[in-house]
N, C-alpha and C positions, 0 to 999 in steps of 0.2 A: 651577252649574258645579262639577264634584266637583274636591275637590285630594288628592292620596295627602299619607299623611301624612308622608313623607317628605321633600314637596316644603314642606312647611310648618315642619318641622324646618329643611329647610336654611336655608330664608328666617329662620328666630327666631335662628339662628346666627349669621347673616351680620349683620343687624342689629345684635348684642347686641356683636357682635365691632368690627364698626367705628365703632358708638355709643357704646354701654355701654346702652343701652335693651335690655330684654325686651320681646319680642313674646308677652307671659303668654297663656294659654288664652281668658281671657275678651276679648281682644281678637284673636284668631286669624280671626275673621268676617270682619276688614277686609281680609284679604289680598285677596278678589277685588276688593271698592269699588277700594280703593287701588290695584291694579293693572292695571285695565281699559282706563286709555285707553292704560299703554304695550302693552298686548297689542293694541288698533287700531293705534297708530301702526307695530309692528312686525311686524305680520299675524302673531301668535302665534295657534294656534287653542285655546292652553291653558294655566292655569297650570304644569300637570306639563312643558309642554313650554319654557316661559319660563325654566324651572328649567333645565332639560337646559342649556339654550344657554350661563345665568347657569353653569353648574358646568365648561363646555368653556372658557369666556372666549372664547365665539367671536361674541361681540356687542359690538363696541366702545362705552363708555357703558353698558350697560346694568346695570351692576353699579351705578354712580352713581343712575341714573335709580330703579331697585327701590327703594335706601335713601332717597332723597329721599319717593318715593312713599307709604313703609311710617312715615316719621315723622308722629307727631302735632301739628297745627299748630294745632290748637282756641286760639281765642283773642278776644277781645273789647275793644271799651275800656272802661276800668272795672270789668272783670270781675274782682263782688265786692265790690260800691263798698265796704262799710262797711273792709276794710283800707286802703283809700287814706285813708280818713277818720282811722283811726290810726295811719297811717303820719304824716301829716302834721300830728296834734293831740300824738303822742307824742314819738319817735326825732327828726325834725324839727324840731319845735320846742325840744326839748335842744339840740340839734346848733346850731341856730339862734345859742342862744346862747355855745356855747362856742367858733363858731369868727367869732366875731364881727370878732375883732382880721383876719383873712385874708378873711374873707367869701368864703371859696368851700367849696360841697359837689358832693362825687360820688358818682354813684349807679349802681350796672354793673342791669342788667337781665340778668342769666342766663335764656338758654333764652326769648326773647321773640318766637319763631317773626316772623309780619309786621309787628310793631311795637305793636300797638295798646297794650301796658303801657307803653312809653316812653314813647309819646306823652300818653298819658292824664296819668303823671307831669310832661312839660312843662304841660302845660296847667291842671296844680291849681299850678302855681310862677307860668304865666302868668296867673291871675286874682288873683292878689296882687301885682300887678304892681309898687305902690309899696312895700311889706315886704321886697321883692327886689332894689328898685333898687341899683345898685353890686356886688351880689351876682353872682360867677361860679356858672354853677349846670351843672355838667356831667354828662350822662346817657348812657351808652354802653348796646348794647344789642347779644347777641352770643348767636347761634342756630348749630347744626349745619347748617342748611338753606340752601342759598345760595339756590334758590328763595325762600323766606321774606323772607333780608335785604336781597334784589332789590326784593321789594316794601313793604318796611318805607324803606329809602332812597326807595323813587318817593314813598311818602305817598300812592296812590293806591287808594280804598273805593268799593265798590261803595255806593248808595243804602241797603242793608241793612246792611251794615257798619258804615256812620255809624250810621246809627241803633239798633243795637242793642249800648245801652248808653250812648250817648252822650246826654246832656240836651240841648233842640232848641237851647238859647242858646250852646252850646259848639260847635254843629256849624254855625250862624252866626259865629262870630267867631274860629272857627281854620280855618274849611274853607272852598276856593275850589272852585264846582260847573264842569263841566267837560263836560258836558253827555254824554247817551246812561245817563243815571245814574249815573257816576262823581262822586267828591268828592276834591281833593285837598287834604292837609295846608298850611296857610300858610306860604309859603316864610320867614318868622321863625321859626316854630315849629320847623321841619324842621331851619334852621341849630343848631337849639339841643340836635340828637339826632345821636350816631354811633353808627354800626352796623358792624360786625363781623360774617362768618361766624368761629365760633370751637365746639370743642368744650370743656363744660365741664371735663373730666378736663382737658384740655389747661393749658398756663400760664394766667393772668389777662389779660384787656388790660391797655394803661395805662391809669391809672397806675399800678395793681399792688396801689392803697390806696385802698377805697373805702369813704366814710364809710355807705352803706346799699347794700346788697345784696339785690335781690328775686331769688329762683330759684321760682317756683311753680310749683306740677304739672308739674314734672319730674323730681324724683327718688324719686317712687314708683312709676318706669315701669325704673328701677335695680336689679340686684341689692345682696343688703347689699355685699359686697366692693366693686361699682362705685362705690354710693350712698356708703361708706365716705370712698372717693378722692374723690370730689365735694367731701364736707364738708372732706375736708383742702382744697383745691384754697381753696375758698370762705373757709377761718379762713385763708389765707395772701394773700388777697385783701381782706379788709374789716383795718378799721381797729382799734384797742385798743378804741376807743371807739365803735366803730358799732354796727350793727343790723343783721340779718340778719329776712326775711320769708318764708316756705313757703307753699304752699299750704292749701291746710283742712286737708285731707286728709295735711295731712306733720309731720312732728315730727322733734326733734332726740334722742327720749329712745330709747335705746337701739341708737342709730345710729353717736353719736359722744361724743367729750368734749370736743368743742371749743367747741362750745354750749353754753346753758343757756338755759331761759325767760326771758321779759324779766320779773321780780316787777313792774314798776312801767307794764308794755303788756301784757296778755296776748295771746297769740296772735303774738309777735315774740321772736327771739330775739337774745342777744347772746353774745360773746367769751368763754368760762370764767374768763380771766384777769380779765376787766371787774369779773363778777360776787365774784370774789373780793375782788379792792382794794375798791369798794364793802361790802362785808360787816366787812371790815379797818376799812372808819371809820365804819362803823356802830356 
């Protein structure tokens, strides 16, 4: 199906405008995937003409329905196991011990489209079950996508979902099947995650102060000025003493100053100010 490129302009606009996400060249292909079933559901005979309607405002919803559409909701549990492994061998087990006297940590999952990073996180805290005991462990998880966080609260995976990425003893002992191949998340488990629609430019949820902060592969879909406001957004969200974790593919060098490498985890970052005092009693 041909799109003028016009109509493909406006779409990158619209997004970028009410996201902060770029719809960059090399992901321009998805406009027709991603927009297909709302052209069935509203007998559009064409992307150019989907536009037309979206630029009149003469389709109520429809402006919602594109942006929902047009975001990237790629996601897995697990995905990427070996950060989960130092997330919770490194920042984690610090954390572990310093907030020992209070015994609770929090953890915001930025940008966690249908859940399956929160989830994955509850479930490396629930298999330590007795190192946790007494411990409040709180995991919020907060996407642009209402679609998303719909399905991130039901805790309901397709057959392929569970399984990809999940180990088969994790998808026994937190997953209740539900039959037609669905699997849902254990209603313990599920207690143990809130979800927010929330965009990341926007304030922080509560509490405001989170002792780790995962944002992955989402802010290299950012312009630098967006991506900018993110990382403020994010250093006024975590804690003096927390951790911040990006994607592979994302870095704090040349972004921001609010970050710096973790020297003692690579591939995590922490607080500028952290890194400082640490250096100070070094």
């Amino acid at each position: 199906m041909e799109v003028s490129e016009t109509s493909r302009r406006i779409l990158a606009s619209l997004l970028e405008a009410k996201t902060g996400q770029q719809l960059a060249m090399n992901r321009r292909w998805r406009i027709e995937t991603a927009l297909a079933s709302i052209m069935r559901e509203r007998g559009y005979d064409s992307i150019d003409q989907l536009v037309s309607r979206l630029v009149a405002r003469a389709d109520v919803g429809l402006q919602d329905a594109v942006i929902e559409a047009l975001l990237n909701n790629e996601t897995y549990f697990f995905r990427d196991k070996l950060p989960f492994d130092l997330l919770m061998a490194g920042p984690v087990k610090r954390l572990e011990k310093e907030r020992a006297s209070r015994k609770k940590l929090s953890i915001w999952c930025a940008g966690c489209s249908s859940g399956q990073e929160a989830y994955s996180l509850a479930m490396s805290f629930a298999d330590e079950k007795l190192r946790w005991a007494g411990w409040q462990i709180e995991i919020v998880g907060t996407d642009l996508s209402k679609s998303a966080i719909a399905r991130a609260k039901a805790g309901t995976y397709s057959q392929f979902e569970v399984q990809r990425g999940l180990p088969v003893m994790q998808m026994i002992r937190y997953f209740d099947e539900l039959g037609g191949g669905d699997w849902r998340v254990s209603e313990a488990l599920r207690k143990q995650v809130r979800f927010e629609a929330r965009n990341i430019i926007d304030m922080p949820p509560a509490p405001g102060r989170f002792d780790i902060v995962l944002c992955r592969n989402l802010l290299l879909y950012f312009s630098q000025d967006m991506r900018r406001l993110a990382f403020n957004r994010l250093a006024e969200a975590i804690a003096p003493d927390g951790a911040l974790m990006l994607g592979a593919g994302e870095t704090v060098m040349g972004q921001t100053d609010r970050f710096v490498s973790d020297a003692e985890c690579r591939g995590l970052y922490i607080p500028t100010a952290q890194a400082q005092a640490k250096s100070r009693v070094a």
